[in-house]
N, C-alpha and C positions, 0 to 999 in steps of 0.2 A: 502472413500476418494473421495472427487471431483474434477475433474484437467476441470480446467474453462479458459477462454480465457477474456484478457484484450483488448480487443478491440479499442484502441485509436487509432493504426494504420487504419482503418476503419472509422473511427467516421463523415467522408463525408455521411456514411449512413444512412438512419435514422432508429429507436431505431427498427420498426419491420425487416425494412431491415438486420439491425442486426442480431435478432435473425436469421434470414433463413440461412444469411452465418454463422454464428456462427455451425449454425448445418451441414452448409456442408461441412466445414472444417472439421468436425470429435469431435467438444467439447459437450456435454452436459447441460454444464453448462456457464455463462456467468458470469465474475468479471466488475461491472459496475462504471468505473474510470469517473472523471469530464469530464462534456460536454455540450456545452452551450443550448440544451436542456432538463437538466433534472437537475443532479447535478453541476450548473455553479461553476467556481472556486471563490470561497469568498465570493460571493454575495448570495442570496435568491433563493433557488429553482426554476426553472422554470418547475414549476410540479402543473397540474390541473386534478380534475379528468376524463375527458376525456382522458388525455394523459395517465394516468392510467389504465384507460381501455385499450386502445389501446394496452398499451407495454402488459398488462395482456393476453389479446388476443391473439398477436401474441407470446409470450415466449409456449402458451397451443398450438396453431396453429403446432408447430415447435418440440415442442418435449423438451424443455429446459428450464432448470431451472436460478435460478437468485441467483450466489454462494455467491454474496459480493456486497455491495454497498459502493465508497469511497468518504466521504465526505471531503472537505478540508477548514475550517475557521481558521481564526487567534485566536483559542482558548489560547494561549498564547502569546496574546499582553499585553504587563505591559499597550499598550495605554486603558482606563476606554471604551472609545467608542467604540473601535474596538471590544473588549473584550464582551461588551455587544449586537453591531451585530455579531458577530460570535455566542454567546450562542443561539438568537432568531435561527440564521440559523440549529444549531442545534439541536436544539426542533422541527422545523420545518423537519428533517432530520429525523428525529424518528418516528416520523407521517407516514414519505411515506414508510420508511421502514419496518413498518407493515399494511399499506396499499400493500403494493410490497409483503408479505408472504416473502422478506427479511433477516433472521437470524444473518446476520455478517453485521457489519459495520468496514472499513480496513480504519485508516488513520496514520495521523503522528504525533511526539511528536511537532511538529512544530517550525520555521526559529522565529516567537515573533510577530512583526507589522511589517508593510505593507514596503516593502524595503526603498522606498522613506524619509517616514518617521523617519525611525530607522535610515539610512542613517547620516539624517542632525539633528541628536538628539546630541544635546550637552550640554544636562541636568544630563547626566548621567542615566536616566532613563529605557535605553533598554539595559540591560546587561543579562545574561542570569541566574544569580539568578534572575531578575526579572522577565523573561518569564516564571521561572519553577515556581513561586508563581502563577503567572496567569494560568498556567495549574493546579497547584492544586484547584485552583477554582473553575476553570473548572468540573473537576473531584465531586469535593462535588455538584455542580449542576445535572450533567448527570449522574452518575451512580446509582442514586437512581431512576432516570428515565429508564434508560435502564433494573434495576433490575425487576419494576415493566411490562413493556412491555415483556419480557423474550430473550432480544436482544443479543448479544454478540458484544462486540466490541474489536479490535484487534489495537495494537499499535506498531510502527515501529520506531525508531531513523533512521534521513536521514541525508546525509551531507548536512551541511550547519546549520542542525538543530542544538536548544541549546545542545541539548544531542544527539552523532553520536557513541557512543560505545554501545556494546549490555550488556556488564555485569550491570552499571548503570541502563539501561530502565528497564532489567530483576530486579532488585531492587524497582526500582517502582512501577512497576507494582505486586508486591508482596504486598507493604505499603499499595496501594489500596485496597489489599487484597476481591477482589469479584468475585466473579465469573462470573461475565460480563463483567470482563475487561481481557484482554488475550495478547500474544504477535504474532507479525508477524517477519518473517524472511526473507528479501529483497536478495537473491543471488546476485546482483549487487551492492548493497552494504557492499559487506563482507567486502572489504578490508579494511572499516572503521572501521568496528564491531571491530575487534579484527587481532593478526597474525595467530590464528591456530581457520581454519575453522572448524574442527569436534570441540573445545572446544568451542566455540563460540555457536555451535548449542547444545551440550548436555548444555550449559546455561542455554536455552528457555527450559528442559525440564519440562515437567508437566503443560505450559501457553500455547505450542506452537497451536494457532490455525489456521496459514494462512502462507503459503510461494510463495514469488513471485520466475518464473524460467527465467532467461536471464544470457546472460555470461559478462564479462569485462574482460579487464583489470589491473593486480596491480600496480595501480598509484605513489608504495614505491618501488618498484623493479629497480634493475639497478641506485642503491642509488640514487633515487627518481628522476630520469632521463627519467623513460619511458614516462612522459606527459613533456616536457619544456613548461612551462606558464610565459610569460613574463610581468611586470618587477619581479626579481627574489623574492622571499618573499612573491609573492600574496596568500592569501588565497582564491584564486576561488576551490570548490571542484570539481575535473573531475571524470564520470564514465562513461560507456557505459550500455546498455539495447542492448545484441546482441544474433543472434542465439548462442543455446549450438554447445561447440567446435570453438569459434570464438575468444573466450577470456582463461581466464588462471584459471580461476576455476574448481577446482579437481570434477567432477560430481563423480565422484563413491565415493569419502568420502563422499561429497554433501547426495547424497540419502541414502547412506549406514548409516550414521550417523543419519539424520531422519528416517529410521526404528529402528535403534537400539533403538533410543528415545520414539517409539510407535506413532511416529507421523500419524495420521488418517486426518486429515485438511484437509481445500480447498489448493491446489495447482494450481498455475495459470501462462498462458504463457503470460509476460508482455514485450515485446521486441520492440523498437520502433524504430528500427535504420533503419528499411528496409520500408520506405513507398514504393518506387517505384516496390517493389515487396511482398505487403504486405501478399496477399494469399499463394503465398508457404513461405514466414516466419513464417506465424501461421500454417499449413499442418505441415510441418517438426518440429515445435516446438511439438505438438499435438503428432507424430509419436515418436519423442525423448524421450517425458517426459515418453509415457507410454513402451516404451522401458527399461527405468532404474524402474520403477513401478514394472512391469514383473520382472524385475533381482530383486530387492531385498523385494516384499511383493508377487511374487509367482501370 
């Protein structure tokens, strides 16, 4: 198992600076989430090989490994253009991630086109049969790429996303049926997933290869009272990314449940709520995770 750090609360530093704290905080390993220099959000890599070098460098300098890379494009925009720069940014994303010696690539089943756009679509065009056709496209493109490089790629339903339940993604990613396609388990977003969190996670069993660790909030509790979002009926989805014990997620089912399931995976501390005390957010996240590690894989 690898218990990695997501690093965005950081991300003022740059990639070697990274690694150094990354290692003084106590992780091994690094989950390496978008940032405008490397993997930018939506756009074209800002990755050269010098800059390669470097992060190579310093990851060997440091002691630490590179657990996940997350890329994130509009691989299901129904929009034809989007669609086709996301796939480039993708290929391009495979490229560095076995330049990087890499393994996992973590993203999301994805929100379709560009908000703005899908926004003021009144063609009918952006509904989410249509973005889940543009992800299977998707899908016939890259996983015969990813097969051939020996990559793993890991897929998440989010809120907001066409697909935010786990048992659906957990179906699709079956259909895909490869062995480079896998699922991830976002702990902050359970309360989308499904309402019984150990069912939910024995779902994923046999794909599971990447869990994010932060706490929340149940956004349906207190007959769907605990967030008021005003005006009544919006669909905004609210979550938090907070230290464990801060929110209402059962930890001891949590992990208890991924041993029962044989889960070995990157596990990662992704918590973003605390910039102004980012360093003991990740210290204590670091201490916690391998605290429930300890208790139930011994």
């Amino acid at each position: 198992m690898k218990i990695a750090l997501d690093p965005y609360m950081h991300r003022h530093l740059s990639l070697p600076e990274i690694c150094r704290l990354t290692k003084e905080l106590g992780y091994d390993y690094i989950e390496l989430s978008p940032r405008a220099d490397f993997l930018q959000w939506w756009t074209r890599p800002r990755v050269y090989p010098e800059r390669i070098q470097t992060f190579k460098q310093a990851l060997k300098q440091h002691n630490v490994g590179l657990a996940s890379l997350q890329p994130m494009y509009r691989w299901s925009s129904p929009y034809r253009d989007e669609w086709e720069v996301a796939i480039d940014n993708w290929k391009r994303t495979i490229e560095i991630a076995v330049d990087m010696d890499a393994p996992l690539l973590v993203s999301e089943f994805g929100r379709g086109g560009s908000p703005e756009r899908s926004a003021a679509d009144r063609t009918g065009s952006h509904t989410a049969e249509a973005c889940e056709n543009a992800f299977w496209r998707s899908m016939d493109v890259l996983v015969p790429l990813l097969e051939r490089e020996g990559l793993t790629l890991s897929i998440e339903p989010h809120p907001e996303d066409w697909l935010e339940r786990i048992d659906p993604a957990v179906e699709i990613i079956k259909t895909i049926n490869s062995p480079a396609v896998k699922c991830s388990y976002i702990a902050p977003h359970s309360f989308y997933y499904a309402d019984d969190l150990a069912e939910s996670i024995r779902a994923t069993q046999g794909l599971l290869a990447h869990a994010r660790i932060a706490d929340t909030f149940n956004h349906k509790a207190s007959s769907q009272l605990r967030y008021i979002v005003n005006p009544p009926g919006s669909t905004a989805r609210v979550h938090q990314h907070l230290n464990i014990g801060e929110g209402e997620i059962d930890w001891d089912v949590f992990f208890r449940t991924l041993h029962e399931c044989g889960f070995d995976g990157v596990l990662s501390s992704c918590v973003f709520a605390w910039e102004e005390q980012a360093e003991a957010s990740s210290r204590f996240m670091r201490q916690a995770i391998q605290g429930y590690v300890d208790r139930y894989w011994g």
